[in-house]
C-alpha positions, 0 to 999 in steps of 0.5 A: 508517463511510459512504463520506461520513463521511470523504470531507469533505475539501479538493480533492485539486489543492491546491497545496503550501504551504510550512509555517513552521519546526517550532517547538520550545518547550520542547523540543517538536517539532511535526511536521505528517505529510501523507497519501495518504488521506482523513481516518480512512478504513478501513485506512489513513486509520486506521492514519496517525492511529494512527502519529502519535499513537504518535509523540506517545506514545512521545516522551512528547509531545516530538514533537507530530503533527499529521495532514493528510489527502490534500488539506489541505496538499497532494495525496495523490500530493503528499506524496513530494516534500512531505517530501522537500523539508521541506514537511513533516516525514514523510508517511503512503503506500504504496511502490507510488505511487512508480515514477516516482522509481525503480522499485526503490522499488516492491519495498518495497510489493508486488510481483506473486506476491511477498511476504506481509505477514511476509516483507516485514517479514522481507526488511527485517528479516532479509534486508538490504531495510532497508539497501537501502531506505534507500539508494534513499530517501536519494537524495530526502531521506528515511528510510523506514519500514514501519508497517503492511501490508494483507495479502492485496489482492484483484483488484478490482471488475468491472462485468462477469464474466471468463470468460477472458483475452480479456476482459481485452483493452483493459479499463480497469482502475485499479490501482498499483505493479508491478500495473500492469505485469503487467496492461499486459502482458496487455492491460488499459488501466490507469488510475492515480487515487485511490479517490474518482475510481476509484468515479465512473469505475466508476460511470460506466463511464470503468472497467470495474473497479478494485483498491483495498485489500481488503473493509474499505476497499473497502466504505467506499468503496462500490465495492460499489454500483457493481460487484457481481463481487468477484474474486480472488485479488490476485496482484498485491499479495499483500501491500501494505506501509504506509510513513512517510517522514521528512525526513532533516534533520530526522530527523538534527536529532533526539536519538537517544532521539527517533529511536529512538522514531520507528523504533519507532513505525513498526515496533510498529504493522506487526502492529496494523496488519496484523492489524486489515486481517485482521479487519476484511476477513473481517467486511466481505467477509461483510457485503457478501456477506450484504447487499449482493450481492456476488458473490464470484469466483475470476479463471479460471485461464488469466487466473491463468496469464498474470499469472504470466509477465507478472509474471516478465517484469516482475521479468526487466526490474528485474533488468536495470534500468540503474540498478546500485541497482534491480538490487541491490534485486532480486537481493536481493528474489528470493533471499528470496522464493525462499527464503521461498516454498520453505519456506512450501510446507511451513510456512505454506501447509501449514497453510492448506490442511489447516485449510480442507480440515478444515474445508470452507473 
């Protein structure tokens, strides 16, 4: 797909505009999700418009969808407070644009040397992150989900090299969520803007680089045609998880056969979803390699090592947060990784390393 196949959409300053009351004849509910994301963007404008219609499915059409890309009824960092004020009946997002309500919201999308794409799912599932979830989202209104996730995130396009730390000093650099802090501490000057104004400011040179997604949305953007060094690892969002919001209310007005096919919705997509970004990352990094000239590289290992006490700082800061819910939040976040990331030295990251060194990856 062309960066300009789905980059057609309305202004991304359009004012919110009250919706009529979700009609219900015959019994059908008809929902309107908005969105971050430009319509049918790769990766996550996809995995919306699949959401939606799987709410539809599994409703058996008792609840009809009807997706709002970024910008159509209200601005993509608009749909928080759209839902939560019953503007509209759920949106499509990620955790890590929502620090400025609280920033124990930020743990449940990604988090600097945190959770893979399995153990996020596994802390809400199996570790009490569900319950917490809830909690701090009930506050505004809202039912969260998780309903995908990106995988593995990568550092992101650079004009120019990095050959240590000192070059990271005052670099403007686009990126969200808990990334920012850690790059903050080291020095970077982060900007926080969407994908299509990140590509004119690199483009430009108002950045000097940026982070989006990883290469399948990446390359759909085109970020390649304006930044050629490709860094990683993305130790900053080892994983980023996708999450729909659904007004409370209106959650609560639903029969439970109805909520149920909703929260199953979301969670039947988080494998689809993540797996897709796997394989569509690996053919589109190899693509733009292949054709594009992209050079792909590795950050140094003295800038690696100064994001990891930065991020420690920046979990040291949450766990003293003044709000008694964010610490819990964390508390219960860092016992899990820990716990997780001990065993997986042995299990996962094992295997990983063995293949590749078998293989001469």
């Amino acid at each position: 797909m062309k960066r300009r196949d789905f980059i057609k959409i309305g202004a991304a300053g359009a004012a919110a505009s009250t919706l009529a009351a979700p009609a219900t004849a015959q019994g059908v509910r008809q929902w309107n999700m908005v969105t971050a994301w430009p319509k049918n963007l790769p990766g996550p404008g996809v995995a919306a418009q699949m959401l939606a219609d799987r709410i539809t499915t599994l409703s058996s059409g008792r609840i009809e969808v009807k997706l709002h890309a970024a910008g159509e009824l209200v601005p993509g960092r608009g749909v928080f407070d759209a839902v939560s004020e019953g503007t509209a009946e759920l949106y499509h997002a990620v955790p890590a644009y929502w620090g400025s309500k609280s920033k124990g919201m930020l743990l449940f999308g990604s988090q600097p040397f945190g959770l893979r794409a399995d153990e996020q799912f596994g802390w809400l599932y199996h570790g009490g992150g569900q319950a917490l979830y809830d909690e701090i989202y009930g506050r505004f209104n809202l039912k969260p989900f998780l309903c995908g996730n990106s995988g593995p995130q990568w550092q992101g396009w650079f004009r120019n090299e990095i050959n240590s730390l000192d070059d990271l000093k005052g670099l403007k650099f686009r990126t969200t969520g808990l990334a920012s802090e850690m790059c903050s501490k080291i020095g970077m000057a982060v900007q926080s803007m969407g994908p299509r104004d990140m590509f004119q400011a690199l483009q430009t040179g108002a950045l000097d680089a940026g982070e989006f997604i990883g290469p399948w949305s990446d390359s759909a953007m085109g970020f390649y045609q304006v930044a050629k060094n490709y860094y990683w690892p993305g130790v900053g969002e080892p994983s980023s998880a996708e999450e729909c919001g659904v007004n409370s209310t209106a959650y609560a007005e639903l029969p439970e056969d109805l909520q149920q096919a909703v929260s199953f919705a979301c969670e039947s997509l988080y494998n689809p979803v993540w797996t897709e970004y796997t394989t569509k990352h690996a053919q589109a990094l190899k693509q733009m390699v292949d054709n594009e000239g992209v050079k792909v590289k590795k950050l140094p290992d003295d800038v690696l090592a100064a994001m990891a006490s930065a991020a420690d700082e920046v979990m040291a800061e949450l766990a003293e947060d003044d709000d008694e819910l964010v610490r819990r939040i964390t508390q219960s976040f860092l016992a899990y990784r820990d716990s997780v990331g001990s065993y997986m030295s042995y299990a996962d990251n094992g295997q990983m390393n063995a293949r590749a060194k078998a293989l001469g990856y």
